[in-house]
N, C-alpha and C positions, 0 to 999 in steps of 0.2 A: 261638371266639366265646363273648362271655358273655352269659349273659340276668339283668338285673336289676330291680327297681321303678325307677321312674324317681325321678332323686334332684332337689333345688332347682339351679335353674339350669341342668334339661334340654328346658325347656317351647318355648325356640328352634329347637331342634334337631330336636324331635319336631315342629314346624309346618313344620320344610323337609322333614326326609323324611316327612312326610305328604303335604304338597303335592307332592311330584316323584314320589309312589307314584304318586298319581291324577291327573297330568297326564294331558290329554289322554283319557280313559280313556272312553267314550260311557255310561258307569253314573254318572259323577262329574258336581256340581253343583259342580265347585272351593271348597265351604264344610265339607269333611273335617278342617282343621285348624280352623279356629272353632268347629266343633262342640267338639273336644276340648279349645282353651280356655275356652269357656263350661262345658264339663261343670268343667274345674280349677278356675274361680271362682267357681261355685256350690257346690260342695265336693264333687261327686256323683260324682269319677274315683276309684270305689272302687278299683280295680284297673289300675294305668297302668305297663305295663313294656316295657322295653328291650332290643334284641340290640346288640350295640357290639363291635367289631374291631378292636385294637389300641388300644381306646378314642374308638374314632368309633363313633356311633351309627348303626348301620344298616336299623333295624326300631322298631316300636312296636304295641302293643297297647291296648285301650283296654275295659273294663268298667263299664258304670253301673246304676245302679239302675232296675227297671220296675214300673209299677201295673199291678195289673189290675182292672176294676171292680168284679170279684166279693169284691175285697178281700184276695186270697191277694198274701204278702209273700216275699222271701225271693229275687227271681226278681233276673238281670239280664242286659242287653241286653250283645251281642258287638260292637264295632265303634265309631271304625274300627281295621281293623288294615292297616298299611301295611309293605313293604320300599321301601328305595331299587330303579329299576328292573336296576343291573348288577350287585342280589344275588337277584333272583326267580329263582324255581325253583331255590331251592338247600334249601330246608326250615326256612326262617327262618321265615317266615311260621305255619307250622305249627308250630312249635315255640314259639312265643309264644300260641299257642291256645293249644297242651297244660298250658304255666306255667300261664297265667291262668285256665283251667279247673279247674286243680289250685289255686290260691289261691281263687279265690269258694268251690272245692267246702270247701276247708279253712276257711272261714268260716261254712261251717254253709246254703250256698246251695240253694234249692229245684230250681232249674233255671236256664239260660241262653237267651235268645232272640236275634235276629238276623234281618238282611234283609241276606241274598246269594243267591249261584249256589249252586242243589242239587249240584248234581253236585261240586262242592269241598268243603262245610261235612259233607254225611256219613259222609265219612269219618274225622269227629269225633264223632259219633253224633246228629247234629241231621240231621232230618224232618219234611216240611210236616204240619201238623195242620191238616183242614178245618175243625174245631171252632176255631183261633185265628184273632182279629181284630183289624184295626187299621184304622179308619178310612182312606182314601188310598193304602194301600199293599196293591202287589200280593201276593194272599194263595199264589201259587206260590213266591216267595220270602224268606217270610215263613216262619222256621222256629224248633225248640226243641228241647231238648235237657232234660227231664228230667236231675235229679241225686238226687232224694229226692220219691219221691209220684207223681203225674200231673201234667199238664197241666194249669194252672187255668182256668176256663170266663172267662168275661166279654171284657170290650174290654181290648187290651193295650193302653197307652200305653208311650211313650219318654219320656223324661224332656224337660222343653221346650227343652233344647238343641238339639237335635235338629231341631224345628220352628221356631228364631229367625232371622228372617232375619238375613242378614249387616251388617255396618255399611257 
């Protein structure tokens, strides 16, 4: 398996295995891949990499940029990150956290936030913080990952990718 940025002319590929990660899935709004091409057109897919098998692409990561009211910079949001479903639970998944943690951190990143399942993301060192907010969204899985400093106070925002509806 190889893990790489994702190159031009991978943005189809990464909208199918997105979509067939989170088919069906009762967490998924089916709008996981238009997120992530709104995030590539807005220009904000800091961080967008790839597991690929023989040169099929298998997996995808996805990293973007977050505000927080307080004004602290430097932070970015996890997701989405997806496997096709007959490579889950093989350590794909995790292992494209691990890159793309190691690439934001290699950029000089404050911290990484995210909205998933506790019991998976901590074993990446991400913890609910009571003190973190986001209008809308449930604050049990709502979590962060310090990389340098603390936890910044204020309202987190996501980048409006995030909140566009679908076409």
């Amino acid at each position: 398996m190889i893990f790489r940025q994702e190159q031009l002319g991978d943005a189809a590929v990464i909208a199918a295995v997105t979509a067939a990660a989170f088919d069906g899935m009762p967490y998924s709004d089916g709008n996981e891949a238009a997120i992530i091409d709104r995030l590539r057109d807005a220009g904000a897919l800091a961080v967008s990499l790839v597991a690929e098998i023989d040169g099929v692409v298998v997996g995808h990561v996805a990293f973007s940029p977050v505000t927080f009211s307080s004004g602290e910079d430097g932070w970015f949001a996890l997701g989405p990150v997806s496997v096709l479903p007959e490579h889950q639970g093989q350590g794909t998944g995790a292992q494209l956290i691990r890159d793309g943690l190691e690439a934001i951190r290699n950029r000089g990143a404050a911290g990484c936030v995210l909205l998933g399942e506790p019991a998976y993301y901590r074993r990446f060192g991400f913890f609910t913080d009571t003190g973190l907010t986001s209008p809308g969204l449930p604050p049990e899985y709502l979590m962060a990952l310090p990389l340098r400093g603390q936890i910044p106070s204020g309202i987190l925002s996501f980048h409006n990718a995030f909140g566009v509806a679908s076409e």
